[in-house]
DRENBATOR-129224 format. One line per field, with one value per atom (N, C-alpha, C): residue number from 1; atom name; x negated, y, z. Coordinates in nm, 3 decimals, padded with zeros to 5 digits. Each point is the difference from the previous one (the first is absolute). Layout:
// residues N
num <- c(NUM,...)
atome <- c(CA,...)
c1 <- c(X,...)
c2 <- c(Y,...)
c3 <- c(Z,...)
//
This chain:
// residues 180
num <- c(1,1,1,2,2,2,3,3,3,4,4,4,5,5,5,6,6,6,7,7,7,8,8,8,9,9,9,10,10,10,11,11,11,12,12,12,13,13,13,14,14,14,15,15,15,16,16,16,17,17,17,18,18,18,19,19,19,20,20,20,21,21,21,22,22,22,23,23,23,24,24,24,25,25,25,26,26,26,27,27,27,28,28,28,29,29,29,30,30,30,31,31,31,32,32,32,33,33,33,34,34,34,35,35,35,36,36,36,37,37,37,38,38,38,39,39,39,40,40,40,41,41,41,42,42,42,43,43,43,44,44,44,45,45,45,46,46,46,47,47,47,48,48,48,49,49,49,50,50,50,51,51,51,52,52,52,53,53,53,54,54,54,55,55,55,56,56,56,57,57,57,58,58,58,59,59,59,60,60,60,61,61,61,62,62,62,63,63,63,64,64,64,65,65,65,66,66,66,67,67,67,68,68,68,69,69,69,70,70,70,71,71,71,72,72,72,73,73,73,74,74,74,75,75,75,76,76,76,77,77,77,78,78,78,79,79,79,80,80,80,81,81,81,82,82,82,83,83,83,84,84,84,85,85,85,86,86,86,87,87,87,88,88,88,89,89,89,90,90,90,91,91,91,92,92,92,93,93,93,94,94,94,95,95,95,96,96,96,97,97,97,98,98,98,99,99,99,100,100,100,101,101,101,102,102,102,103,103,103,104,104,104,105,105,105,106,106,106,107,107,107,108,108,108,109,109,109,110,110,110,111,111,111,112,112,112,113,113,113,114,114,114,115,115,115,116,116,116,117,117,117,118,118,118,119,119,119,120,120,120,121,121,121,122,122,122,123,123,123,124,124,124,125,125,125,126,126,126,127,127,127,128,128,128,129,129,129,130,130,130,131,131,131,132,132,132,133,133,133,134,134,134,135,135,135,136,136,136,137,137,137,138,138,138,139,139,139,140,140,140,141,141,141,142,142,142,143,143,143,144,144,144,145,145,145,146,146,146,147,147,147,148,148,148,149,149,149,150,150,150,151,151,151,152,152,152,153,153,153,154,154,154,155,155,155,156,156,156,157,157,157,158,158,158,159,159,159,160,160,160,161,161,161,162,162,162,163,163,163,164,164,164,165,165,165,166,166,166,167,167,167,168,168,168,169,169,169,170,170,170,171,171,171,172,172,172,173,173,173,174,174,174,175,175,175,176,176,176,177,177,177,178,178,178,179,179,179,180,180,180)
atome <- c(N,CA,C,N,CA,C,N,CA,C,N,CA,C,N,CA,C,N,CA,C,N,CA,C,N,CA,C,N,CA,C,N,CA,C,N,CA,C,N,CA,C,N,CA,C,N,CA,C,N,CA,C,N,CA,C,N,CA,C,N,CA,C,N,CA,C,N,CA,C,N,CA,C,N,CA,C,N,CA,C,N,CA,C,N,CA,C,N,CA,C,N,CA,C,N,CA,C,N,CA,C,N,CA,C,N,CA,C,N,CA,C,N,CA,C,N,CA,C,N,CA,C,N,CA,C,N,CA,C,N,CA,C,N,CA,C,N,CA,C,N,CA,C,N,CA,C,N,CA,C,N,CA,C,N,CA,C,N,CA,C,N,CA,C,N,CA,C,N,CA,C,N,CA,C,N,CA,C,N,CA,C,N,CA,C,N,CA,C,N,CA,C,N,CA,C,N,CA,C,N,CA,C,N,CA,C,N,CA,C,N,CA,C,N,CA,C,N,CA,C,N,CA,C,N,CA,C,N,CA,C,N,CA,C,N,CA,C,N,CA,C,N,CA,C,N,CA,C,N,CA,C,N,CA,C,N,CA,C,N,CA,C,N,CA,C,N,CA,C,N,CA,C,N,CA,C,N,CA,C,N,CA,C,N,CA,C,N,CA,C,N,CA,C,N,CA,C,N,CA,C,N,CA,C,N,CA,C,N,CA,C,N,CA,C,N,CA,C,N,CA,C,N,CA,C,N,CA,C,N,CA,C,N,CA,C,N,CA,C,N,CA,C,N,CA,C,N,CA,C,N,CA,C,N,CA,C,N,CA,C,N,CA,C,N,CA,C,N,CA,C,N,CA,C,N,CA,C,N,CA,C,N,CA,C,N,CA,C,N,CA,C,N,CA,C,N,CA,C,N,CA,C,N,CA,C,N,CA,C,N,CA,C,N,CA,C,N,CA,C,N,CA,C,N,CA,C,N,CA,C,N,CA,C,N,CA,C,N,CA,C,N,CA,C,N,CA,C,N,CA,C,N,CA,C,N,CA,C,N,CA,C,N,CA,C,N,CA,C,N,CA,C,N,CA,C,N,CA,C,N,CA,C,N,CA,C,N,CA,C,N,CA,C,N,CA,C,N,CA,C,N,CA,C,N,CA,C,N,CA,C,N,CA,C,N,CA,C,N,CA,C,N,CA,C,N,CA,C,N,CA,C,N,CA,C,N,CA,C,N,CA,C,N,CA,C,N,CA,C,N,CA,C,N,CA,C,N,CA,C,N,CA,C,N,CA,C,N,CA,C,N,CA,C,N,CA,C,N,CA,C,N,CA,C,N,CA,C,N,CA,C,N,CA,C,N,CA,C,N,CA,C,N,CA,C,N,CA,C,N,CA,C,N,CA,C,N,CA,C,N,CA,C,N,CA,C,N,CA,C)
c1 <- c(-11.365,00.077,-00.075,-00.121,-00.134,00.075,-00.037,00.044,00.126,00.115,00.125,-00.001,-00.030,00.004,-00.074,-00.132,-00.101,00.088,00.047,00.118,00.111,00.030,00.166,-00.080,-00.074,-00.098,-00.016,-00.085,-00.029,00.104,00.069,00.147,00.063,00.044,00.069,-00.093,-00.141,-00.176,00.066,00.028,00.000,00.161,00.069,00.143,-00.038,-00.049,00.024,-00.130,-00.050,-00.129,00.060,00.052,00.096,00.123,00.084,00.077,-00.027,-00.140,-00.068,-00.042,-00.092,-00.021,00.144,00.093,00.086,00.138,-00.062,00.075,-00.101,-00.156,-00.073,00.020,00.012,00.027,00.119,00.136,00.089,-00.032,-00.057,-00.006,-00.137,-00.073,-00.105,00.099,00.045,00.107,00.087,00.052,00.138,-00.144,-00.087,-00.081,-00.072,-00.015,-00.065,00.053,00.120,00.031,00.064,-00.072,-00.051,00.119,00.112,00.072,00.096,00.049,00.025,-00.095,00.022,-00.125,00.005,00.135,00.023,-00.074,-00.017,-00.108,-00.125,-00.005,-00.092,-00.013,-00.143,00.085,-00.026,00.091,-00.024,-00.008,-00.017,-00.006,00.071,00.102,00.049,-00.093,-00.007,-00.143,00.058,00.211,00.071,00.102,00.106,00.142,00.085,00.091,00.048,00.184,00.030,00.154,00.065,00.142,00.066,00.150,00.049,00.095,00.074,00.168,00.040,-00.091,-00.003,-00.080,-00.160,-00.047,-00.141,-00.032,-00.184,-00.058,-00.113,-00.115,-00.084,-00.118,-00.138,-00.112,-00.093,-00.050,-00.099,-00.102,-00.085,-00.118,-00.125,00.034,-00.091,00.070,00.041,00.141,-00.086,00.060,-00.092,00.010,-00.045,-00.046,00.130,-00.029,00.127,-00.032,00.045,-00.012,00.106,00.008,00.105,-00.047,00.047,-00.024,00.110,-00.051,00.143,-00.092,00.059,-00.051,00.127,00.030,00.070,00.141,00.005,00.178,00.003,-00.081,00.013,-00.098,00.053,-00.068,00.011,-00.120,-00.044,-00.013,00.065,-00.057,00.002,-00.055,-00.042,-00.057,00.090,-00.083,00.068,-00.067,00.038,00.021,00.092,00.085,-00.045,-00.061,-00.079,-00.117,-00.026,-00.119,-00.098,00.051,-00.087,00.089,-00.060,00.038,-00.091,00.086,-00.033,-00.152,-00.079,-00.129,00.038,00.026,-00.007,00.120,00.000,00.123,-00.063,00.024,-00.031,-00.042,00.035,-00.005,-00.009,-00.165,-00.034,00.096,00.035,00.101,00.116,00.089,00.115,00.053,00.062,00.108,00.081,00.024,00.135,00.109,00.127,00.109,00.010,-00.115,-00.002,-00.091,-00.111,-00.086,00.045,00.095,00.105,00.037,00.116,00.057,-00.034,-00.145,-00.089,-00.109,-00.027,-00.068,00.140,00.077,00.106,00.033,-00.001,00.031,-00.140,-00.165,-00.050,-00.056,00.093,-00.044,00.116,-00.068,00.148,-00.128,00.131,-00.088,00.118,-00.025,00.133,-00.086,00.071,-00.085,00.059,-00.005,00.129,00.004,00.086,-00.022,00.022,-00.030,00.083,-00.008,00.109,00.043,-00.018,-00.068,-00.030,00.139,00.041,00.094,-00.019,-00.097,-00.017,-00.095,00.084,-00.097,00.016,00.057,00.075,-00.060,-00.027,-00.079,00.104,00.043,00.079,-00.083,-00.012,-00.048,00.046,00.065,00.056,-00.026,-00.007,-00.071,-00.001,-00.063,00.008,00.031,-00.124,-00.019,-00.068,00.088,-00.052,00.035,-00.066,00.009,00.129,00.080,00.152,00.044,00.081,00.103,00.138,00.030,00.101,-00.060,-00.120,-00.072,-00.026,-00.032,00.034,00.102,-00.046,00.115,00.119,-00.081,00.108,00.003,-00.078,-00.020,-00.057,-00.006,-00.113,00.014,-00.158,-00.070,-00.026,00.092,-00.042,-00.120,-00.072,-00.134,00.019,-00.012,-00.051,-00.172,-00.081,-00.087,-00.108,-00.096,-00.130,-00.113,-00.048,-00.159,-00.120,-00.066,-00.080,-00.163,-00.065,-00.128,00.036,-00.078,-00.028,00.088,00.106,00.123,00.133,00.071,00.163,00.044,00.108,00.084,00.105,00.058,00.102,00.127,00.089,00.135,00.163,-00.001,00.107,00.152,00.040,00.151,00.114,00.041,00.094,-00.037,00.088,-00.024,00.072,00.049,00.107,-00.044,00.113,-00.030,00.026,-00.067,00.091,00.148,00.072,00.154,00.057,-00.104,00.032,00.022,-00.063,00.006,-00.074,00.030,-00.131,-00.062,-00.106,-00.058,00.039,-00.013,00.061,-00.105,-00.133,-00.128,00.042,00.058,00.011,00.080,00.118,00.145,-00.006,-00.105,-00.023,-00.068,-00.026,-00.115,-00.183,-00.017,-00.119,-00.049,-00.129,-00.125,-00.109,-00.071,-00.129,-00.102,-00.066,-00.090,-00.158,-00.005,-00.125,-00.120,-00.092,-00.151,-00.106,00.022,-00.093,-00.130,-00.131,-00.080,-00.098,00.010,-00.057,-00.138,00.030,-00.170,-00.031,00.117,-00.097,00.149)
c2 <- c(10.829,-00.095,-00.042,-00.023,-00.039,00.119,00.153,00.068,00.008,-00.010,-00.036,-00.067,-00.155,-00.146,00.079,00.029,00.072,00.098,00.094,00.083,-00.039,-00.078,-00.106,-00.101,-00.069,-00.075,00.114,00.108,00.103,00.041,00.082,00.055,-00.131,-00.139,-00.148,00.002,-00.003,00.006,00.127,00.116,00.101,00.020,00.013,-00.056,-00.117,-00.109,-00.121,00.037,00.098,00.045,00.087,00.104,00.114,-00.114,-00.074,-00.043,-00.055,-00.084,-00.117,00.110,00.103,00.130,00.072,00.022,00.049,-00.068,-00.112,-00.171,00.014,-00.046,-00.010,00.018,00.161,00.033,-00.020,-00.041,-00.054,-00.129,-00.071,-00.165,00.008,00.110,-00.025,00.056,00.137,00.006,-00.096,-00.090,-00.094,-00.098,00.007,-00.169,00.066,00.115,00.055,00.098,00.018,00.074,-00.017,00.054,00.067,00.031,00.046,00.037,-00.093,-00.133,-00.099,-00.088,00.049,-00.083,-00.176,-00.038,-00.104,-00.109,00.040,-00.091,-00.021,-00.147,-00.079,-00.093,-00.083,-00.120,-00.016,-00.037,-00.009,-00.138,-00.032,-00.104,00.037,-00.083,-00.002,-00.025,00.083,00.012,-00.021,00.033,-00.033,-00.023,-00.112,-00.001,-00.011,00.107,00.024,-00.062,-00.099,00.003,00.016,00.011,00.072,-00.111,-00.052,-00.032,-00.002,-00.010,00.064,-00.103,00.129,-00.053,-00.030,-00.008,-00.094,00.159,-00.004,00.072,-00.087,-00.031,-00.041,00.053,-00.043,00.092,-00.136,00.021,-00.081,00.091,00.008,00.082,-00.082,-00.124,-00.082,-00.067,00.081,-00.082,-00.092,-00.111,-00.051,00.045,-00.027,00.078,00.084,00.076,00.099,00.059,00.044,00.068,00.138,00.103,00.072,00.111,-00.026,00.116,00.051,00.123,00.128,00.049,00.049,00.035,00.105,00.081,00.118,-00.076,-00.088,-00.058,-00.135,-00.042,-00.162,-00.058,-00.089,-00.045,-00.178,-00.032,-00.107,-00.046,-00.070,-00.042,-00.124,-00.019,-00.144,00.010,-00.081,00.029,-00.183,-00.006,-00.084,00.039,-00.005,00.032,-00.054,-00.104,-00.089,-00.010,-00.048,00.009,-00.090,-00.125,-00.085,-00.032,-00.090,-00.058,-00.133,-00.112,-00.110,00.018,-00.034,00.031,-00.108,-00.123,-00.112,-00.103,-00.046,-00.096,-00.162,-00.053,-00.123,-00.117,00.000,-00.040,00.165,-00.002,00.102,00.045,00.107,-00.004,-00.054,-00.073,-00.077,00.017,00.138,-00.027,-00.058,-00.014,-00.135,00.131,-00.006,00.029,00.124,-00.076,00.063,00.133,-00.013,00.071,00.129,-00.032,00.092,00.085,-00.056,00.087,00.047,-00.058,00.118,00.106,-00.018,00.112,00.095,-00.090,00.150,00.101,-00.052,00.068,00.108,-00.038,00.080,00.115,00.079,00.048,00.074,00.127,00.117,00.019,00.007,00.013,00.070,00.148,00.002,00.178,-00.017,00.124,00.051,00.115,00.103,00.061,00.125,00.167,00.019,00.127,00.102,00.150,00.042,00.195,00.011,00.162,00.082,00.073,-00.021,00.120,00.083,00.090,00.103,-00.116,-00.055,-00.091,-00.134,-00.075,-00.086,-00.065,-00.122,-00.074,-00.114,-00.020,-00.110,-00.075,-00.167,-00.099,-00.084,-00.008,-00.062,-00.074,-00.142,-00.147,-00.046,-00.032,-00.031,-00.180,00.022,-00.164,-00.014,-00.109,00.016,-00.195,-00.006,-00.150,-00.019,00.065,00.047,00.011,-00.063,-00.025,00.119,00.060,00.104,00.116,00.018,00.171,00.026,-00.157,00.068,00.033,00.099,00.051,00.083,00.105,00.057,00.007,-00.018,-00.027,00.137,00.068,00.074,-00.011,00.065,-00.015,00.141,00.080,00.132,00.019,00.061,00.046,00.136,00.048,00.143,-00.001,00.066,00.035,00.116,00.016,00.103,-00.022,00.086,-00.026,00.123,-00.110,00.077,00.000,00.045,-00.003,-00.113,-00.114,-00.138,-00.139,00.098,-00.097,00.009,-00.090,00.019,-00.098,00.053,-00.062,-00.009,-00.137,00.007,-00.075,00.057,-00.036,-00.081,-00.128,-00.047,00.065,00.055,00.022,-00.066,-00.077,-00.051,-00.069,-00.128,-00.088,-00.112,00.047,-00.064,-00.095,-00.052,-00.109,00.054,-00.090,00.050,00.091,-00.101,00.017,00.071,00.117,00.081,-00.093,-00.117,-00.046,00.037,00.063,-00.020,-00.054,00.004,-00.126,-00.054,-00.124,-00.039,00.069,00.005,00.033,00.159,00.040,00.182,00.028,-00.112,00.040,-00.057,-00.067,-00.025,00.092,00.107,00.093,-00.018,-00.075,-00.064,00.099,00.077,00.065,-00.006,00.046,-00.052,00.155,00.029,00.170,-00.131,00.019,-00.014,00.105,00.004,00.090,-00.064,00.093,-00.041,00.103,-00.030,00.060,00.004,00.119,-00.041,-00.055,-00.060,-00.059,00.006,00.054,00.092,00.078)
c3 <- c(03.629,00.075,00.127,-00.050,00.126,00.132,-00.029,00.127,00.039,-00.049,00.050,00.071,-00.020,00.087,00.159,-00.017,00.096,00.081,-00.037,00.063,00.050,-00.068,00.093,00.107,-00.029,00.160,00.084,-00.026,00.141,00.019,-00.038,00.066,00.101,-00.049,00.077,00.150,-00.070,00.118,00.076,-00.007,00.046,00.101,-00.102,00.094,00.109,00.011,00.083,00.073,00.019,00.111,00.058,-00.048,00.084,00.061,-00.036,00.056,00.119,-00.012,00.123,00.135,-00.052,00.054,00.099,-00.048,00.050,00.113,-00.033,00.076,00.128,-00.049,00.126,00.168,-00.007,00.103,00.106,-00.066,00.033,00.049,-00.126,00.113,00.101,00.037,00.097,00.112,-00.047,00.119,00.070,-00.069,-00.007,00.141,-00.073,00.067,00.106,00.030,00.069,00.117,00.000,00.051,00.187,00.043,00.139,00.078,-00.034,00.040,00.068,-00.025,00.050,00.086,00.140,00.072,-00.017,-00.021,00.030,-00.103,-00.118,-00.101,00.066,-00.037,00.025,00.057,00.057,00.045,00.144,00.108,00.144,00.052,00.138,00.086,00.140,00.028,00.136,00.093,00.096,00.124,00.111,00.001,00.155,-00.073,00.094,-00.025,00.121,00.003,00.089,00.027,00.053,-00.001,00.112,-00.016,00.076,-00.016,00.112,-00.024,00.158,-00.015,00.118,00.112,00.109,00.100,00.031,-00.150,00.000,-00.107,00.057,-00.130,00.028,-00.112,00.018,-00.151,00.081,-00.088,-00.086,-00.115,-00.054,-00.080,00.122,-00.044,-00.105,00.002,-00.096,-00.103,-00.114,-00.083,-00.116,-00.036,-00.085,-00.146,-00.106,-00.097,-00.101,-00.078,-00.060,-00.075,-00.102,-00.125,-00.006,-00.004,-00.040,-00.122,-00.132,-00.126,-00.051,00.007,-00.050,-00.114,-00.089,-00.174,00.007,-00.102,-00.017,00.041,-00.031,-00.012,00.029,00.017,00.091,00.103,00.038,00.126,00.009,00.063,00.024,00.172,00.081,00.183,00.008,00.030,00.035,00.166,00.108,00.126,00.059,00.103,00.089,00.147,00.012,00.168,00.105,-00.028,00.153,00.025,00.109,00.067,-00.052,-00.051,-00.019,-00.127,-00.114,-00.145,-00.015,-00.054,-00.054,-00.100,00.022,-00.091,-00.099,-00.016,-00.089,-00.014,-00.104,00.029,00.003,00.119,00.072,-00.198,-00.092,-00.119,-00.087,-00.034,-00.077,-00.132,00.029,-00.149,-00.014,00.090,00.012,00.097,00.033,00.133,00.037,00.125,00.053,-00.015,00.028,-00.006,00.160,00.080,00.140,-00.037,-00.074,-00.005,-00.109,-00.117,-00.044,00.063,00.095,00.072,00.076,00.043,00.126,-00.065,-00.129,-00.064,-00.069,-00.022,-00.016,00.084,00.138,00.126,00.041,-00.069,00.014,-00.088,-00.040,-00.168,00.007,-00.031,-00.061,-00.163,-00.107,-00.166,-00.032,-00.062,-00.032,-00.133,-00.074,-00.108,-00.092,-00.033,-00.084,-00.034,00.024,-00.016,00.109,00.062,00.069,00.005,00.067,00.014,00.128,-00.003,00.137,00.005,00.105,00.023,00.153,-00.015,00.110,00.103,00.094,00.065,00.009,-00.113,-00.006,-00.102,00.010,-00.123,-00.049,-00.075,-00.024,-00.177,00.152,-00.141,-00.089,-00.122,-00.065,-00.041,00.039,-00.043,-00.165,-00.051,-00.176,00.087,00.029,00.034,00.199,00.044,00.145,00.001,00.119,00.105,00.013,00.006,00.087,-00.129,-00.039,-00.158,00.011,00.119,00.043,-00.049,00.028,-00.001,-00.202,-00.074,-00.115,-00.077,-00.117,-00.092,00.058,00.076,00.051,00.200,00.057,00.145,00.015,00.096,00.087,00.124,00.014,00.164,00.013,00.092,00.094,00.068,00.033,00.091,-00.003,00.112,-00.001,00.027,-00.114,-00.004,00.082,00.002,00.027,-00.004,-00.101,-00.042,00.076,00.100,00.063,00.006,-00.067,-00.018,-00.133,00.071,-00.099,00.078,00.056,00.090,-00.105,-00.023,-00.041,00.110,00.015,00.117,-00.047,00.034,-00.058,00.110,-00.007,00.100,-00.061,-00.026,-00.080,00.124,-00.080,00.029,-00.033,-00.111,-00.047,-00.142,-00.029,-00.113,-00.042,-00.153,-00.049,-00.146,-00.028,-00.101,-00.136,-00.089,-00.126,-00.007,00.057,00.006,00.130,00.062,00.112,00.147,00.011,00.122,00.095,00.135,00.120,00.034,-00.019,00.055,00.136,00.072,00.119,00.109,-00.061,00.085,00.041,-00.077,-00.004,00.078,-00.022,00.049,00.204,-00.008,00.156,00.093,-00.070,00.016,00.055,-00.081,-00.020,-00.077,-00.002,-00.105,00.065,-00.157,00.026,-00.058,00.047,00.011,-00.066,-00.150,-00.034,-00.010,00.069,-00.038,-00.075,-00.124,-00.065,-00.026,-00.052,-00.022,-00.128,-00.054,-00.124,-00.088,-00.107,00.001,-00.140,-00.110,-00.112,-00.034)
//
């Protein structure tokens, strides 16, 4: 009975080592894989907009986050030149200071699909209560060296609305650069 028991453990030991063994390589591929330049995480270095009549450049953008993983994404940037460092009462904003840190802050994080040159971001959760559950944000993409560039084209709501910013022909050409 002793070697039975001994023989049914190594074979379970033996099956669940070949199994882990034969998985491996798949998830180093899955986490590792090269072929999607766009993984990893970047920083906006310029922001470029464009709206009728006016283009203008911000070669010193203040701080930004952007992470792409196989199937989702994380941005966090700020659009202006300058940002509120503190609120006048540490920890307690006035009602003014609300609505002026809302105005400086794009947060918005999700999934998204490549299509050829076309990046579209699908908000889980964003700043902007329209872009979730159903919203996307267009960019046409290009990854150059340790540059992605990115070009918003068009952007709708949950419920297929344009945005008003889009529909005025207002965009914005983010460069970002990568930093792991």
């Amino acid at each position: 009975m002793g070697n039975t028991s001994l023989k049914i453990n190594k074979t379970r030991t033996f099956r669940l080592v070949a199994m882990l063994v034969l998985m491996t390589p798949g998830l180093i591929q899955c986490a590792t894989d090269s072929s999607n330049q766009l993984f990893g995480v970047w920083r906006i270095i310029e922001i470029q907009r464009t709206s009728p009549g006016t283009f203008t450049t911000n070669s010193s953008p203040l701080p930004s986050q952007a992470i792409f993983t196989p199937s989702h994404y994380s941005l966090i940037w700020m659009p202006g030149e300058t940002a509120m460092r503190e609120f006048t009462t540490r920890w307690v904003p006035t009602e003014e200071e609300m609505i002026k840190r809302y105005g400086e802050i794009v947060v918005n994080s999700g999934t998204y699909t490549i299509d050829g040159e076309s990046l579209v971001l699908r908000p889980t959760v964003s700043r902007v209560p329209e872009f979730m559950d159903g919203g996307a944000l267009y960019y046409e993409y290009a990854i150059e060296d340790d540059r992605l560039f990115l070009s918003s084209y068009d952007e709708y709501s949950y419920d297929g609305v344009q945005t008003p910013r889009v529909a005025q022909g207002n965009t914005v050409k983010l460069i970002l650069e990568k930093v792991e």
